[in-house]
MILODO-518244 format. One record per residue (C-alpha): residue in one letter; residue number from 1; x, y, z. Coordinates in steps of 0.02 Angstrom, whole numbers. Each point is the difference from the previous one (the first is absolute). Example, Ala and Ser with C-alpha at 12.3 -4.5 7.8 and 13.67 -1.06 7.14 Angstrom:
% residues 2
[pt 'A'; 1; [615; -225; 390]],
[pt 'S'; 2; [69; 172; -33]],
//
This chain:
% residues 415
[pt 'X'; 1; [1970; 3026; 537]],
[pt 'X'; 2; [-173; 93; 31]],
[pt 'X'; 3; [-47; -65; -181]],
[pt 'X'; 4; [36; -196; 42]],
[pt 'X'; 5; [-107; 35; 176]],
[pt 'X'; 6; [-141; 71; -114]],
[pt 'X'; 7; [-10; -140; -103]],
[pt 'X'; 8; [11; -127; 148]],
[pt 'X'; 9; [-146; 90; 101]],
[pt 'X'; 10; [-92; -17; -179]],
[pt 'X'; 11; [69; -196; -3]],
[pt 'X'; 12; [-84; -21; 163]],
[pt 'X'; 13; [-155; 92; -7]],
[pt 'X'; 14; [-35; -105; -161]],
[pt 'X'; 15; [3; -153; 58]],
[pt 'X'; 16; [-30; 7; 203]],
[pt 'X'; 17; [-104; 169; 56]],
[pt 'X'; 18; [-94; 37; -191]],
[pt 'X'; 19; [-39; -179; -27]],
[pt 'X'; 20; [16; -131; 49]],
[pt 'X'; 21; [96; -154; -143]],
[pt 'X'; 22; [-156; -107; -78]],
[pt 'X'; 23; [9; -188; 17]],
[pt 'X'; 24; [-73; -134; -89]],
[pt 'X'; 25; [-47; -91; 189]],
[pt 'X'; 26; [-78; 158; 78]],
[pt 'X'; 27; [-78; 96; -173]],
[pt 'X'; 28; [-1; -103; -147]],
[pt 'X'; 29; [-42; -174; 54]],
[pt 'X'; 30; [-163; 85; 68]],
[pt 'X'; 31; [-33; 87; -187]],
[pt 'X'; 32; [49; -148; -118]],
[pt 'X'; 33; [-96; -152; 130]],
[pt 'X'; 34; [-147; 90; 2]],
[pt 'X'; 35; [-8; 70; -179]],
[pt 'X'; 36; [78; -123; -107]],
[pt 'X'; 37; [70; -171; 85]],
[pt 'X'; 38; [-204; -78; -4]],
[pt 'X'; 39; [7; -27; -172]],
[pt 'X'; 40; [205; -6; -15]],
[pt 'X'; 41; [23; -159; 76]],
[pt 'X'; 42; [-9; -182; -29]],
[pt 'X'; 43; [-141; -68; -78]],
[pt 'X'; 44; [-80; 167; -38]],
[pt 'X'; 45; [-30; 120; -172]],
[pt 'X'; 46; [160; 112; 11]],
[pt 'X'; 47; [147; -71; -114]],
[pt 'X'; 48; [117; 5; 149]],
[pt 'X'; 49; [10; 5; 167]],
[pt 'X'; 50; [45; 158; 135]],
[pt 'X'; 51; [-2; -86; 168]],
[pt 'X'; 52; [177; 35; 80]],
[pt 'X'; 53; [120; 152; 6]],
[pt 'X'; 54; [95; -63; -151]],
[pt 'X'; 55; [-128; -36; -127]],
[pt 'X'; 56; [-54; 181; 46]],
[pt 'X'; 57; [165; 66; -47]],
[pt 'X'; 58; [29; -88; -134]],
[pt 'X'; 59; [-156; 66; -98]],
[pt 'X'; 60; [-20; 171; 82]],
[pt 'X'; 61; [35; 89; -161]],
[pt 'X'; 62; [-138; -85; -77]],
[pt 'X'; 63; [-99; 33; 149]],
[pt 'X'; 64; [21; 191; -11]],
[pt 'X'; 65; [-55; -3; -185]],
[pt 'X'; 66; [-168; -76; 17]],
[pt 'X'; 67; [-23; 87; 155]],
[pt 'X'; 68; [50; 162; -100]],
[pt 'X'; 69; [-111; -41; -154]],
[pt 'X'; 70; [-159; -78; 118]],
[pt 'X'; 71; [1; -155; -59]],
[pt 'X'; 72; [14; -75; 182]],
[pt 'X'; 73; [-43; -31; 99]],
[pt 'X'; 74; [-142; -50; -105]],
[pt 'X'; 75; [-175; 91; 68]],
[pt 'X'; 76; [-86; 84; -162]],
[pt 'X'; 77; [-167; 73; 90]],
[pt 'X'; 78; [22; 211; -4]],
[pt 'X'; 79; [33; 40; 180]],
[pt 'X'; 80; [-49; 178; -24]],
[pt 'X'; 81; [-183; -38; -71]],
[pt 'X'; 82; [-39; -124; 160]],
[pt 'X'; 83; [102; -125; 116]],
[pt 'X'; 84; [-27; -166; 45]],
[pt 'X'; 85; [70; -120; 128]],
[pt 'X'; 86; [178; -77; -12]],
[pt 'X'; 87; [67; 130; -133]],
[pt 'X'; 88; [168; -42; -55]],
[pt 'X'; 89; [80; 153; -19]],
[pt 'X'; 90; [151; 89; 54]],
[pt 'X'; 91; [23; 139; 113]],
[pt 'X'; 92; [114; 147; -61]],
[pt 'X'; 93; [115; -38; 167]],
[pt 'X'; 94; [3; -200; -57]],
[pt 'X'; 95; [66; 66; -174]],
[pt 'X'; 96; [109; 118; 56]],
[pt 'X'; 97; [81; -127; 123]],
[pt 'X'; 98; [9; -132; -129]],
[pt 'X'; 99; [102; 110; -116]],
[pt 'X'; 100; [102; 96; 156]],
[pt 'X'; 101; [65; -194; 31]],
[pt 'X'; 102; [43; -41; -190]],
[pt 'X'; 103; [94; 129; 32]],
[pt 'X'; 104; [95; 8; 142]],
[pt 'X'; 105; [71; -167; 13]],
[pt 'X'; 106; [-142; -123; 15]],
[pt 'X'; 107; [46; -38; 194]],
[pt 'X'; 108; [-78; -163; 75]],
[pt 'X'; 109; [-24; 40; 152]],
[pt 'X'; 110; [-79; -146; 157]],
[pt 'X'; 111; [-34; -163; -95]],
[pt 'X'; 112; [-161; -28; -57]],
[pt 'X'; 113; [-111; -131; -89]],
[pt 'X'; 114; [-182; 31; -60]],
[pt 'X'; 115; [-95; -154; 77]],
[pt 'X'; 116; [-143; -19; -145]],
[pt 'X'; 117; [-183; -36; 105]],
[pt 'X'; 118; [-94; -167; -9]],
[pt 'X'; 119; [-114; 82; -130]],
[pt 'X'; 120; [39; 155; -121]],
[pt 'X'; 121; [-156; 83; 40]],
[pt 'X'; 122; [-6; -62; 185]],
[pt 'X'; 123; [-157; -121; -15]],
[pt 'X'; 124; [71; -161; 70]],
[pt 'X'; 125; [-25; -170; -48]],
[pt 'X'; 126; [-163; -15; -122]],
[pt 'X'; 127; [-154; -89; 56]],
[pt 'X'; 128; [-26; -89; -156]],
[pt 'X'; 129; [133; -15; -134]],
[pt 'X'; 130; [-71; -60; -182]],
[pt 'X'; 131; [141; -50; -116]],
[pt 'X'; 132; [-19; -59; -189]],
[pt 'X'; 133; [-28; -179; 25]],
[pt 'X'; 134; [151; -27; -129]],
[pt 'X'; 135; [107; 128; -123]],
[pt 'X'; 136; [-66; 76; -129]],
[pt 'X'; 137; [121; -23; -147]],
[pt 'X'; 138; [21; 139; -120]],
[pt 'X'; 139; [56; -47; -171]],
[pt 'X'; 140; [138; 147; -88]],
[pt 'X'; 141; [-112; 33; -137]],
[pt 'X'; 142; [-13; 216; 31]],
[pt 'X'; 143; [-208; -31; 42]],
[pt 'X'; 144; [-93; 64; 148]],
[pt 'X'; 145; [-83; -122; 97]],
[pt 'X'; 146; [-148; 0; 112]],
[pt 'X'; 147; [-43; -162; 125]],
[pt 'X'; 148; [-109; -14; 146]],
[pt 'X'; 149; [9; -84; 143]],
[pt 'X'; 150; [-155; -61; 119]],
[pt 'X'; 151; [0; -77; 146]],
[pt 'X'; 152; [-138; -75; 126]],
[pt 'X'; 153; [33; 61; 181]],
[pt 'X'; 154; [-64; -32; 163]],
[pt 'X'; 155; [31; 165; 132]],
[pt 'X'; 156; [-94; -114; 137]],
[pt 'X'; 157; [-119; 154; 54]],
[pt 'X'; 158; [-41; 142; -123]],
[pt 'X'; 159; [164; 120; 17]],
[pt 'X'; 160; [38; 177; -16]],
[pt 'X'; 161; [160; 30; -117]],
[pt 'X'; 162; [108; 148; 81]],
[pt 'X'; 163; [148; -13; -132]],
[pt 'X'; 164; [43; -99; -131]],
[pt 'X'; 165; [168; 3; -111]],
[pt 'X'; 166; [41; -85; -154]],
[pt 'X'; 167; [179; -63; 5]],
[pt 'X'; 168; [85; -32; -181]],
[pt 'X'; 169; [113; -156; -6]],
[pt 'X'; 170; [57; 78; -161]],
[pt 'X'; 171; [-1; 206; -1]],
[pt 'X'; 172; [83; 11; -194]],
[pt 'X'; 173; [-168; -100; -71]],
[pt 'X'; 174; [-144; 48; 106]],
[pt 'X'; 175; [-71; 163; -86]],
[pt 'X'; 176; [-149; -1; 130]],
[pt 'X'; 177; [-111; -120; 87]],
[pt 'X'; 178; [-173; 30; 65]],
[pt 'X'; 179; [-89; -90; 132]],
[pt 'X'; 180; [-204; -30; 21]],
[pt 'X'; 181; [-97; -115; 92]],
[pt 'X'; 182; [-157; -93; -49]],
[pt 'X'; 183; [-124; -74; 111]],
[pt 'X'; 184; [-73; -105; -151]],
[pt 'X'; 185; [114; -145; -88]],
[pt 'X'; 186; [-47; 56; -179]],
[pt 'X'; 187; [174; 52; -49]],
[pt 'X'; 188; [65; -145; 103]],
[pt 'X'; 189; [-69; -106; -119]],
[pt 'X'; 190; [97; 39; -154]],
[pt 'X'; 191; [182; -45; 67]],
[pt 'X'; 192; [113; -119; -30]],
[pt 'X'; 193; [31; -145; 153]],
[pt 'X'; 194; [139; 119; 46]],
[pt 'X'; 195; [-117; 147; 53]],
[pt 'X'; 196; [49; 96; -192]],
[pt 'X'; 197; [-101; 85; -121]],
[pt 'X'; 198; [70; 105; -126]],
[pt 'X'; 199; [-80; 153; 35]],
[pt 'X'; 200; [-93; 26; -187]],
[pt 'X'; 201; [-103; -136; 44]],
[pt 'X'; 202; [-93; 81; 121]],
[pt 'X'; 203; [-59; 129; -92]],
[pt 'X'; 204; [-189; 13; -5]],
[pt 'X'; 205; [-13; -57; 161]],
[pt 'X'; 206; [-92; 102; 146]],
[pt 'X'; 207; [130; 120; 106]],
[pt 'X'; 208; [72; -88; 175]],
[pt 'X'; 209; [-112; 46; 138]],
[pt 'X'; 210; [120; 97; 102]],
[pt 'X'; 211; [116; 77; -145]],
[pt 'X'; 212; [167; 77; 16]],
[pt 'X'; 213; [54; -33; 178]],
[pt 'X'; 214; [150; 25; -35]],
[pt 'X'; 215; [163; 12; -138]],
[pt 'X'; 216; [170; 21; -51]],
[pt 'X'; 217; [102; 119; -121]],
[pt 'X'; 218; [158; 53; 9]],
[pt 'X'; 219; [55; 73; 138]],
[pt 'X'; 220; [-186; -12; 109]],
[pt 'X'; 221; [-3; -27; 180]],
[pt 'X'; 222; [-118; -115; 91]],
[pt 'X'; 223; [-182; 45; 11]],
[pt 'X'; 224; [-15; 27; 172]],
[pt 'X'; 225; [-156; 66; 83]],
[pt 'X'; 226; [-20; 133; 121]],
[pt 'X'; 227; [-36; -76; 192]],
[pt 'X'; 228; [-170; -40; 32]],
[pt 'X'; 229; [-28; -21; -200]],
[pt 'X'; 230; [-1; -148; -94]],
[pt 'X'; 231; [-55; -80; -129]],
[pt 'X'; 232; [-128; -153; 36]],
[pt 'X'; 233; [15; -192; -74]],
[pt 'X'; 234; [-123; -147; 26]],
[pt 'X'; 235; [72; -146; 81]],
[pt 'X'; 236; [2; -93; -170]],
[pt 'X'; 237; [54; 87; -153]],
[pt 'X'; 238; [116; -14; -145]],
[pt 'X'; 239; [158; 114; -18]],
[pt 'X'; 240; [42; 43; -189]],
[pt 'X'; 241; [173; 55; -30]],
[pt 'X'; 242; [0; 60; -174]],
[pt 'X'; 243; [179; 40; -80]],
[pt 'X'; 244; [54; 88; -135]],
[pt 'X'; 245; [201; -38; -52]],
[pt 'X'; 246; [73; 123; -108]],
[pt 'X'; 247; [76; -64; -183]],
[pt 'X'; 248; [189; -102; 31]],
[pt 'X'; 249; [119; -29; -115]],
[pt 'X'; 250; [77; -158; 108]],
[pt 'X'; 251; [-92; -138; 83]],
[pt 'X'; 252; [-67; 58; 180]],
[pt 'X'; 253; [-104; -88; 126]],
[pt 'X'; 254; [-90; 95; 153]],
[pt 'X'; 255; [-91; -73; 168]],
[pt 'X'; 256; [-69; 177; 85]],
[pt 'X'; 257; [-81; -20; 176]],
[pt 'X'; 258; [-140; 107; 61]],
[pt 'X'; 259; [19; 36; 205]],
[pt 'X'; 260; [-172; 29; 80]],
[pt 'X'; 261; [-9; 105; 187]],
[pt 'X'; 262; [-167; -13; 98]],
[pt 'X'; 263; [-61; 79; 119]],
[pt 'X'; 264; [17; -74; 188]],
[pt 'X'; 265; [-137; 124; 85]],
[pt 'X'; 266; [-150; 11; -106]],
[pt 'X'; 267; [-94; 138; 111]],
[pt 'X'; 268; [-64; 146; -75]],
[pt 'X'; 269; [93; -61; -191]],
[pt 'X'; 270; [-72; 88; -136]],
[pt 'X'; 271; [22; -42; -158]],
[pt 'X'; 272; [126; 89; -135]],
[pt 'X'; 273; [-88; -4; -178]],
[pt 'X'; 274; [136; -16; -132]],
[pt 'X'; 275; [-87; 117; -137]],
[pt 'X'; 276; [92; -9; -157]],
[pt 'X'; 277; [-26; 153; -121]],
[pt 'X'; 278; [35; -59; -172]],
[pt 'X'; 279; [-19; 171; -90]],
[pt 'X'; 280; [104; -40; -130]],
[pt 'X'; 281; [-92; -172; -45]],
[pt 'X'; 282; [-173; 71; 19]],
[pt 'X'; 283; [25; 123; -117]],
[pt 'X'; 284; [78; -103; -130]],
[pt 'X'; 285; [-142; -30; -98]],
[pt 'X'; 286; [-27; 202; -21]],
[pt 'X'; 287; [189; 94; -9]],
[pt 'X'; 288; [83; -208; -36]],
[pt 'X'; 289; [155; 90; 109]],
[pt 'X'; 290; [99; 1; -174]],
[pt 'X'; 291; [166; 90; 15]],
[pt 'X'; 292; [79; 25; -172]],
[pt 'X'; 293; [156; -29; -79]],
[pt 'X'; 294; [95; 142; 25]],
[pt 'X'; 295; [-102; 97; 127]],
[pt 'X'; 296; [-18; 32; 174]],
[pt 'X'; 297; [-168; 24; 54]],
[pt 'X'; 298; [-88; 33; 155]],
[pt 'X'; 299; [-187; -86; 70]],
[pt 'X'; 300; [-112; 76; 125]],
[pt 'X'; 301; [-130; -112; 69]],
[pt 'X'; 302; [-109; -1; 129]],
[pt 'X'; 303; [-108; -152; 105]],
[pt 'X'; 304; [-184; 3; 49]],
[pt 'X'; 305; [-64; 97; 169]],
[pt 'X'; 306; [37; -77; 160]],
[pt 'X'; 307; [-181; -35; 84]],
[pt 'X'; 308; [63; 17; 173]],
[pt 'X'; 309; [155; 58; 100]],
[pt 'X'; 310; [147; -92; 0]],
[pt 'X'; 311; [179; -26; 96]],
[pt 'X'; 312; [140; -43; -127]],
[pt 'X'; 313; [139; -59; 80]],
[pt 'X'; 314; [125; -52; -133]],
[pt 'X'; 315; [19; 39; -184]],
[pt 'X'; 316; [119; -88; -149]],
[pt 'X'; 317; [-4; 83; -165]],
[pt 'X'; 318; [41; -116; -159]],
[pt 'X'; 319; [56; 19; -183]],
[pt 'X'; 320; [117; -104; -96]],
[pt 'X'; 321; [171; 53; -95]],
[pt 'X'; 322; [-46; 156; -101]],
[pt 'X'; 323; [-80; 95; 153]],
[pt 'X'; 324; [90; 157; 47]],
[pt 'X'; 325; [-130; 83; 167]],
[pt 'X'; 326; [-167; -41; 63]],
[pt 'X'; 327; [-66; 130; 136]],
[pt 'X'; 328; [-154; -87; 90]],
[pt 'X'; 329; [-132; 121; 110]],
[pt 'X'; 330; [-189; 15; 44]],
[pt 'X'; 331; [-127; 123; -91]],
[pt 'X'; 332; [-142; 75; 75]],
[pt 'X'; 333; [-155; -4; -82]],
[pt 'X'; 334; [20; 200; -19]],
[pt 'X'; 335; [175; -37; -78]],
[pt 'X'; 336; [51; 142; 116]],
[pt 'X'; 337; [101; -106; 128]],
[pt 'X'; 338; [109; -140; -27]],
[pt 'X'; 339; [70; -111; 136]],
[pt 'X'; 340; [204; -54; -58]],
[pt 'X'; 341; [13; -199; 25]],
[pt 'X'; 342; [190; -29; -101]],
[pt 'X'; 343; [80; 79; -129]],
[pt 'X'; 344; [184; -93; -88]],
[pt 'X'; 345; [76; 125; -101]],
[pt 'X'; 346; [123; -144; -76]],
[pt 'X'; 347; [-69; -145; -24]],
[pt 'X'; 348; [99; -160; 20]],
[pt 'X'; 349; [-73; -165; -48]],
[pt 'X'; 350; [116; -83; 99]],
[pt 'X'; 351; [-38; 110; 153]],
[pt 'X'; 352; [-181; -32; 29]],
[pt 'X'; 353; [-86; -15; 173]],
[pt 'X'; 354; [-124; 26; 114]],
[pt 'X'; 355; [2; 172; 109]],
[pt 'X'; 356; [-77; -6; 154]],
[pt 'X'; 357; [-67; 177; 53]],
[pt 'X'; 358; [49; 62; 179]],
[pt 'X'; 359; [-204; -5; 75]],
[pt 'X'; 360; [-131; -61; -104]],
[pt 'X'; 361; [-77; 128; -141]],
[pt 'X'; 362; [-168; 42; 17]],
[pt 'X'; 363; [-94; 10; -174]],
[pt 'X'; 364; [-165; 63; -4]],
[pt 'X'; 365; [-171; -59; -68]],
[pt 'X'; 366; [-7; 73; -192]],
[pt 'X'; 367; [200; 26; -26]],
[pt 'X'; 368; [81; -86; -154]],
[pt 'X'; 369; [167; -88; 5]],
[pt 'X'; 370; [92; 94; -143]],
[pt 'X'; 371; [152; -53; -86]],
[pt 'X'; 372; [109; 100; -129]],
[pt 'X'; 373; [156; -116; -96]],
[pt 'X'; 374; [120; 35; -129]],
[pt 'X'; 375; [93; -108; -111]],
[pt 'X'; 376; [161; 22; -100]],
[pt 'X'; 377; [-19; -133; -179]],
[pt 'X'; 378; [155; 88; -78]],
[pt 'X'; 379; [195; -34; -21]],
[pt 'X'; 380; [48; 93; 146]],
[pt 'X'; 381; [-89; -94; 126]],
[pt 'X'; 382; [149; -146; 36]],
[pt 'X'; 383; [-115; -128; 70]],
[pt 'X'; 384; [-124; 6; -175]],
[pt 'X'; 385; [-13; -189; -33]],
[pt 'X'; 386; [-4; 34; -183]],
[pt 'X'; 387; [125; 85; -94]],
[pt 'X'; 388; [-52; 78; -124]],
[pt 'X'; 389; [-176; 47; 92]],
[pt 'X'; 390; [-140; -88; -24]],
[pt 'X'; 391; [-195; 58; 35]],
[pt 'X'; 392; [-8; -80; 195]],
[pt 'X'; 393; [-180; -24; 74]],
[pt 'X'; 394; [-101; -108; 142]],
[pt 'X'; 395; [-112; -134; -104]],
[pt 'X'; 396; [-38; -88; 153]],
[pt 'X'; 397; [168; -87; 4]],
[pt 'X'; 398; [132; 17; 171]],
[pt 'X'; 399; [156; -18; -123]],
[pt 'X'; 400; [148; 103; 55]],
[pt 'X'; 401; [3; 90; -195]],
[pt 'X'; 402; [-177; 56; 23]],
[pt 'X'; 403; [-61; 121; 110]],
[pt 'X'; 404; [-106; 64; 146]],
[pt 'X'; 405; [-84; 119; 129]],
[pt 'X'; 406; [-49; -36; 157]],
[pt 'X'; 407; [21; 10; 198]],
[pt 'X'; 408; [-64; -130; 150]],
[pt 'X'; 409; [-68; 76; 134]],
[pt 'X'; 410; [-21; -78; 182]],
[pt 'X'; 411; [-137; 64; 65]],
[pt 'X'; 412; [-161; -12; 147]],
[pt 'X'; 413; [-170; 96; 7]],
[pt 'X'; 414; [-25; 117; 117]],
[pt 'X'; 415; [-146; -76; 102]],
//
């Protein structure tokens, strides 16, 4: 008798006075709407969607295996070496109560529904929206591709640009796309009546006048500027949306849209300088960033002296399938101190992004931005795009089998 009131005391203190039963409604919803359902849901990346209690349940033991093994939720910048805003990462209590309710029953709990916002990153409806003026038809013939569009637009005043977000009609073909503005119609001139060029044919010509404003790779957020920053634009000026579509081996067709966000109050703006360090391409014509067949090699390269302090206030590091980790920091001119800007320890080409750092990063006059990369060219890397290895290199090409080093920095100078 004393034995059976033992075990009920221990019954009840289990699952009343020593905690209390996890629900979905009250502990998991919270986890899996926050974490996961922005990309799990209709019309987004993720191959299927977790927006209700049962789709939950039903791949929970999937769930606790890429939760187990880090591959999600995805967020590839090393935590421990610096942190940056919005990090998607886990708490120890939010994987401990994931796996406490695969395993005690999976209770539902209240009813609830995750309401998706107007806009994934919560920017509201775009000033401006510039959409391919028709599709761009990709033939199934295993080639990368490379088109630009250009278009003349009229902002009605000159404009600061607070965000802007490139929106794939077609995630499985767009490998990137790349957005500059040009103040000049010279590379206007060569398209078609349709607004298309194919990209080759503007080579030669002189560089955009306000480069790099903004792009898209896999898995990127919207550039979005810090308050009171922005980044200016004449009144007139031509938007060139250049696209790169990865090789298909069926007939696709794509019509991206790039969503522009100015600024309403223009007082006190300052302007955010997209600086774009292309270490990797710079230095091609001395190291040629050859990685061997058969070898994984490592590059250390370093840019030219800042010649005045700067804030940095976002950073996206970028190399293509045969990358394994890029760490990313500032070098004095003593070489004594460094300054840590981002550091991926497992590099994902389909996980690329920008990181927005907490407060700006100051960077002083005479520091270097420093980046050291390693690649993997043998058998053992899965995601080698030739098999057996061949010698991969940047030749001044963007193809997906080629490679690169490099990181975009948003950035102001410190007045």
């Amino acid at each position: 008798m004393k034995k059976l009131q033992i075990l009920l005391i221990v019954f009840f203190c289990l699952t009343h006075v020593c905690g209390q039963q996890i629900t979905f409604a009250k502990e998991i919803a919270p986890i899996i709407f926050k974490n996961c359902t922005p990309c799990h849901r209709k019309g987004e990346v993720a191959p299927f969607p977790l927006e209700n209690y049962e789709q939950v349940k039903e791949k929970i033991q999937l769930i606790q295996y890429v939760i187990q093994k880090g591959i999600m939720p995805p967020w590839k910048a090393d935590t421990a070496y610096i942190h940056f805003r919005g990090e998607r990462v886990l708490s120890k209590q939010a994987v401990n109560d994931l796996n406490k309710w695969a395993s005690s029953g999976m209770l539902k709990g209240e009813t609830v529904k995750y309401v998706p916002p107007a806009n994934k990153y919560n920017l509201g409806k775009p000033d401006l929206v510039i959409k391919l003026s028709k599709p761009i038809h990709l033939q199934a013939n295993n080639k990368d591709r490379f088109v630009t569009y250009i278009e003349a637009i009229d902002l009605g005043k000159f404009r600061y640009l607070k965000a802007i977000a490139i929106v794939p009609q077609n995630k499985k073909v767009l490998h990137h796309c790349r957005v500059d503005f040009e103040a000049e119609s010279i590379h206007l001139a060569k398209t078609d009546a349709d607004g298309f060029v194919e990209t080759h044919k503007l080579e030669g010509l002189s560089i955009p006048t306000y480069p790099f404003v903004g792009d898209y790779v896999p898995g990127i957020a919207p550039y979005i500027y810090p308050d009171k920053k922005g980044y200016w634009l004449p009144q007139k000026v031509n938007i060139m949306v250049n696209l790169h579509y990865s090789p298909v081996s069926i007939p696709e067709t794509d019509q991206s849209e790039v969503h522009l966000y100015f600024h309403r109050d223009t007082t006190d703006i300052k302007k955010v300088v997209n600086f774009c360090v292309v270490l990797g391409n710079e230095d091609v014509m001395k190291k040629k960033l050859l990685i061997s067949a058969n070898t994984i090699d490592c590059f250390e390269l370093k840019s030219k002296k800042m010649t005045s302090d700067v804030s940095i206030f976002a950073i996206q590091p970028h190399m293509h399938l045969i990358g394994k980790k890029m760490k990313i920091y500032a070098l004095s001119e003593s070489e004594k101190d460094t300054i840590p800007l981002c550091k991926v320890s497992d590099w994902d080409f389909n996980w690329q992004e920008n990181y927005y750092f907490q407060t700006p990063v100051i960077i002083p006059k005479g520091y270097r931005f420093c980046a050291e990369a390693c690649y993997d060219n043998t058998n053992n890397n899965p995601l080698n795009p030739f098999i057996p290895p061949q010698d991969i290199f940047f030749n001044g090409d963007m193809k997906t089998t080629n490679e690169m080093l490099e990181f975009y920095i948003q950035l102001t100078e410190n007045q």
